[in-house]
C-alpha positions in Angstrom: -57.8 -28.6 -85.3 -59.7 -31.7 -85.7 -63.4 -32.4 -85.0 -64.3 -35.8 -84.2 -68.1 -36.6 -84.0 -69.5 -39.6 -82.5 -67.0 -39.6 -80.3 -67.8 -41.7 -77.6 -69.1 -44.3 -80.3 -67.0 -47.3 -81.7 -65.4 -45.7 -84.7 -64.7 -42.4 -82.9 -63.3 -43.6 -79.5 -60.8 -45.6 -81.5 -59.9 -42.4 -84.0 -59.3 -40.5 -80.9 -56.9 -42.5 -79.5 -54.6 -42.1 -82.8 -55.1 -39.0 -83.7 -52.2 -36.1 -82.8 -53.3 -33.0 -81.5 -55.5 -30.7 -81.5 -58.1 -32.5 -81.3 -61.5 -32.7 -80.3 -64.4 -34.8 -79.8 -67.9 -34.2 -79.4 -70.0 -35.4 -77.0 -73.7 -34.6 -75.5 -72.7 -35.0 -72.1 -68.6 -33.6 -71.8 -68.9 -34.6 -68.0 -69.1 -37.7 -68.5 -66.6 -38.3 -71.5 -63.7 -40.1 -70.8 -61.1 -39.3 -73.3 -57.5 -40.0 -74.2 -55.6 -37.2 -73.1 -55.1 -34.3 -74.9 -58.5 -34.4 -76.0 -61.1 -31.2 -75.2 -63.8 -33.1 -75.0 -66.8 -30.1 -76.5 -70.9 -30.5 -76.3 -72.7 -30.6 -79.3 -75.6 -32.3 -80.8 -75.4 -33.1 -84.4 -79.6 -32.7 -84.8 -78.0 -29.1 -84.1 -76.0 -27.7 -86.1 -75.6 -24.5 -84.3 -74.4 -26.3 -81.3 -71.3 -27.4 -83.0 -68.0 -25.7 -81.6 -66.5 -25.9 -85.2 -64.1 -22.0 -84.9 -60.7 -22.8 -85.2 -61.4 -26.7 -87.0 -59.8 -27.6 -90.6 -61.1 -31.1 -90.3 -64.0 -32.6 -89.8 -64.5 -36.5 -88.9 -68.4 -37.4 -89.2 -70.6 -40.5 -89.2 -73.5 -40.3 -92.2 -76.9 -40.0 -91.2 -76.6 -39.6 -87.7 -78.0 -35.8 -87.5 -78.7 -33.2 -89.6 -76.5 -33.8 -92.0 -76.9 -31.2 -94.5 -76.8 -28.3 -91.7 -73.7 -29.9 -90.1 -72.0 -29.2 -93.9 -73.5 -26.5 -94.2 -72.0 -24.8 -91.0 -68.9 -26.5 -91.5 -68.1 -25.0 -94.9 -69.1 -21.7 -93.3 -66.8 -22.1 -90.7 -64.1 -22.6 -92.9 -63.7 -26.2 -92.5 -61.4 -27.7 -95.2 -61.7 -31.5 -95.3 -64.3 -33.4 -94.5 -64.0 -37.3 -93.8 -67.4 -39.2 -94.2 -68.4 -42.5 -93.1 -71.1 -43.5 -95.7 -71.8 -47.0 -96.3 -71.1 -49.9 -98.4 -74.8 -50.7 -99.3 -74.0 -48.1 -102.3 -72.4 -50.5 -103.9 -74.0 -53.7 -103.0 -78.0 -52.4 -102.9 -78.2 -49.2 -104.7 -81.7 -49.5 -104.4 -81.9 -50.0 -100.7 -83.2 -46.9 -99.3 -80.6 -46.3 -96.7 -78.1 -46.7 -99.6 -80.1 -44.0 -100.9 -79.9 -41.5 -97.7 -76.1 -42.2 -97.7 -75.2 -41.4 -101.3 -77.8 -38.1 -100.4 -75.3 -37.1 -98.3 -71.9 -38.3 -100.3 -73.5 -35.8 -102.6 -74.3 -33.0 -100.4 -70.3 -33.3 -99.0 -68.6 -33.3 -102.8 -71.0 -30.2 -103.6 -70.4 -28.8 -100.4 -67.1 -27.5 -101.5 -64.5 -28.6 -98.9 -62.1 -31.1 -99.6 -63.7 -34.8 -98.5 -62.7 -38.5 -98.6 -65.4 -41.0 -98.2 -65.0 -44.1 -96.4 -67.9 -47.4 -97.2 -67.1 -49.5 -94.8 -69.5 -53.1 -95.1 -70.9 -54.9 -91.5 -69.2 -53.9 -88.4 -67.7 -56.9 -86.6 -69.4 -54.4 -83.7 -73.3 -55.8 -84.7 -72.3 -58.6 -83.4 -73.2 -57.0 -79.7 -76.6 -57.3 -80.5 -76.4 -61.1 -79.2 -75.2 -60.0 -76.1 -77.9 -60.4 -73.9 -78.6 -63.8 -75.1 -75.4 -65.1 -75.0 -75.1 -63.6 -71.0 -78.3 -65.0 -70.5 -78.9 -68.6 -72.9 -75.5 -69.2 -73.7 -76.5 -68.8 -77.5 -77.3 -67.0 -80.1 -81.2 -67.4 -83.0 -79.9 -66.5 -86.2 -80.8 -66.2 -89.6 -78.7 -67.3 -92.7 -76.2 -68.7 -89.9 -73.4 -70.2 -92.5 -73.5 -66.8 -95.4 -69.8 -65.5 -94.9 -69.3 -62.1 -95.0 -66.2 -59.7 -94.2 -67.4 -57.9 -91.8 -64.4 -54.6 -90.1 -63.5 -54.2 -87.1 -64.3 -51.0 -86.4 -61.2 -49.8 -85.5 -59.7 -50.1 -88.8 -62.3 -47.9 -90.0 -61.0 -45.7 -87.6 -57.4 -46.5 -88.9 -58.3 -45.5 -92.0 -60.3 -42.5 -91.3 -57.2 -41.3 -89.1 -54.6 -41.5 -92.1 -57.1 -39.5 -94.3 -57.4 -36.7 -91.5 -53.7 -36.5 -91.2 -51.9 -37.6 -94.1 -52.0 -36.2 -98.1 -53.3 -37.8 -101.2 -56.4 -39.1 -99.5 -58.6 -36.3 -100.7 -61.2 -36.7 -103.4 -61.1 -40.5 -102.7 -63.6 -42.9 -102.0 -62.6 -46.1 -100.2 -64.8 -49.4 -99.6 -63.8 -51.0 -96.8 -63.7 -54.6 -95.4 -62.4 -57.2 -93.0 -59.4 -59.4 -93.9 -61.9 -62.2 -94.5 -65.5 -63.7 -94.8 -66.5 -64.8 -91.4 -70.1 -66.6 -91.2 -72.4 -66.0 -88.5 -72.3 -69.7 -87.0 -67.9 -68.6 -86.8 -68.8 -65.3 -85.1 -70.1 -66.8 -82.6 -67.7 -69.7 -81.8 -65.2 -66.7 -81.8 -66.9 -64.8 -79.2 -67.2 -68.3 -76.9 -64.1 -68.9 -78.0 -62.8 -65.3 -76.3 -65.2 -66.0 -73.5 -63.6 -69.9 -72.8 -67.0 -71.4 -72.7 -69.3 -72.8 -75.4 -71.9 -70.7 -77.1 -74.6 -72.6 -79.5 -76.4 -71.1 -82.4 -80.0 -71.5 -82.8 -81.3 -71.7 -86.3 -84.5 -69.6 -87.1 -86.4 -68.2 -90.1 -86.2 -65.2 -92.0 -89.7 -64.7 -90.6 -88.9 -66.0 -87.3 -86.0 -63.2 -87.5 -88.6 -60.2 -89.1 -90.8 -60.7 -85.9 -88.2 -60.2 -83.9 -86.5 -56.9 -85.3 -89.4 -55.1 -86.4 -90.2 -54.5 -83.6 -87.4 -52.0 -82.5 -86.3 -51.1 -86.2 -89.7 -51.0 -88.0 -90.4 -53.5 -91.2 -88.5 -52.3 -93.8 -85.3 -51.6 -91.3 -85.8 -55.1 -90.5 -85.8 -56.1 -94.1 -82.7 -54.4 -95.1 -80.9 -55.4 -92.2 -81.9 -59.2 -93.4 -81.0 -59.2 -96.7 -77.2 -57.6 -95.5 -76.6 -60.7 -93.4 -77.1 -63.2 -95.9 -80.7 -62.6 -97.8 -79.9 -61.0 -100.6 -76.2 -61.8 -101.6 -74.0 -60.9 -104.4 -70.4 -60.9 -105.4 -70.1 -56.9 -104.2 -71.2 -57.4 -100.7 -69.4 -60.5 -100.1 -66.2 -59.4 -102.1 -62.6 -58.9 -99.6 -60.8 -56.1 -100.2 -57.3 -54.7 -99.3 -58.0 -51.4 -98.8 -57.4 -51.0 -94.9 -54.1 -52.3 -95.9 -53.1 -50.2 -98.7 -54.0 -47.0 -96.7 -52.6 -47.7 -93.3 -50.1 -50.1 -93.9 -51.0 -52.5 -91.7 -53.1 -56.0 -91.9 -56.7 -55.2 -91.5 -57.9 -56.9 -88.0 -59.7 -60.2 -87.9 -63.0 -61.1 -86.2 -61.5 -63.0 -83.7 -59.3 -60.2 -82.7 -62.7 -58.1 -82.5 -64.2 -60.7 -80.3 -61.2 -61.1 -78.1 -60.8 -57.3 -78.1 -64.5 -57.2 -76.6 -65.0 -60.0 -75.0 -65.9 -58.2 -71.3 -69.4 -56.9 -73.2 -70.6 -60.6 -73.8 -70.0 -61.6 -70.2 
């Protein structure tokens, strides 16, 4: 059996629909799940650990940092849980001193001492941020940005979940951690032609400060959430963060899937 948390999110809905039975995915609300079939949709809370329906699983999918992460491994190795398959972060790499990088590596480290078997995936941007400029773009027809031209190669979530999938089901995966990207650096300024390009209409791009931009996301993700999420899209830059790599396609076989496949695959939420 296979445990898939966050499942209703972007990562896990697309796990779930690859994954072979038994399987299943936890929701808050299983009422109003709507899963592939073949899916037992179970209701948990991950600030809970004891709400986790975890008898019977050998695997365990799970997003870093979105619960209580050390009880949730902790009642998972208690339960007998074998293999664990963490989504961490790529800021490990590229900003060690970052403090989310920080919180993530806390919990890469709680996993490997944890003693189940575990394969950690660091995936960089999700192609999936870009929804954040969906209102605007319903609403102005385009887009304030920051560091507009800084090309980056941001995943399609889906090949995270491609990846995730092939470690949960196939051998040799265990023990292993895997940085993950998109097939290519994609600025900003591209994003968004992409996404007007899905759309068939013409969406601008608005130039603005990093101050302009600070304003602006402080005030739903605090100062220093705002800060790190600045220097990711193009303030602070080096060859780690901006570097392609091929690991969706040595895992799974298959080409790892552009931006504009992302935007075409999602165009309904931009209109």
């Amino acid at each position: 059996m296979i445990l898939v948390t966050g499942a209703t999110g972007n990562i896990g809905g697309a796990l779930l629909r690859q994954l072979p039975g038994p399987v299943r995915g936890l929701t808050r609300d299983a009422t109003r799940a709507s899963f592939p079939a073949g899916v037992e949709a179970v209701e948990g809370d991950l600030a809970d650990a004891t709400s986790l329906k975890l008898d019977g699983v050998r695997s365990l999918f799970l997003v870093s940092r979105m619960g209580a992460d050390a009880d949730v491994l902790e009642a998972a190795a208690r339960a007998g849980v074998a293999h664990v398959v963490l989504v961490s972060s790529i800021t490990i790499q590229t900003h060690p001193r970052m403090p989310e990088a920080g919180e993530n590596l806390a919990v890469e480290r709680l996993l490997q001492d944890s003693g189940m078997a575990w394969t950690i995936l660091r995936p960089t941007q999700f192609a999936s941020n870009t929804l954040w400029w969906a209102d605007s773009i319903r609403e102005h027809g385009t887009v304030r940005l920051p560091y507009p031209d800084v090309g980056l190669p941001a995943i399609h979530p889906a090949d995270i979940a491609a990846v995730a999938g092939v470690a949960l089901t196939e051998p040799g995966h265990r023990g292993r951690t895997y940085a993950l990207t998109g097939p290519a650096r994609i600025t900003a300024r591209q994003q968004v032609a992409a996404i007007g390009a899905a759309l068939g209409q013409e969406v601008s791009v608005d130039e603005i400060s990093r101050a302009e931009a600070h304003r602006d996301m402080a005030a739903f993700m605090g100062n220093d959430g705002a800060n790190a999420v600045l220097d990711l899209m193009g303030g602070d830059v080096n060859d780690e963060l901006l570097m392609v790599r091929d690991t969706v396609t040595r895992v799974t076989g298959a080409a790892a899937r552009s931006f504009e496949q992302w935007a075409t695959d999602n165009a309904a939420a931009f209109r």
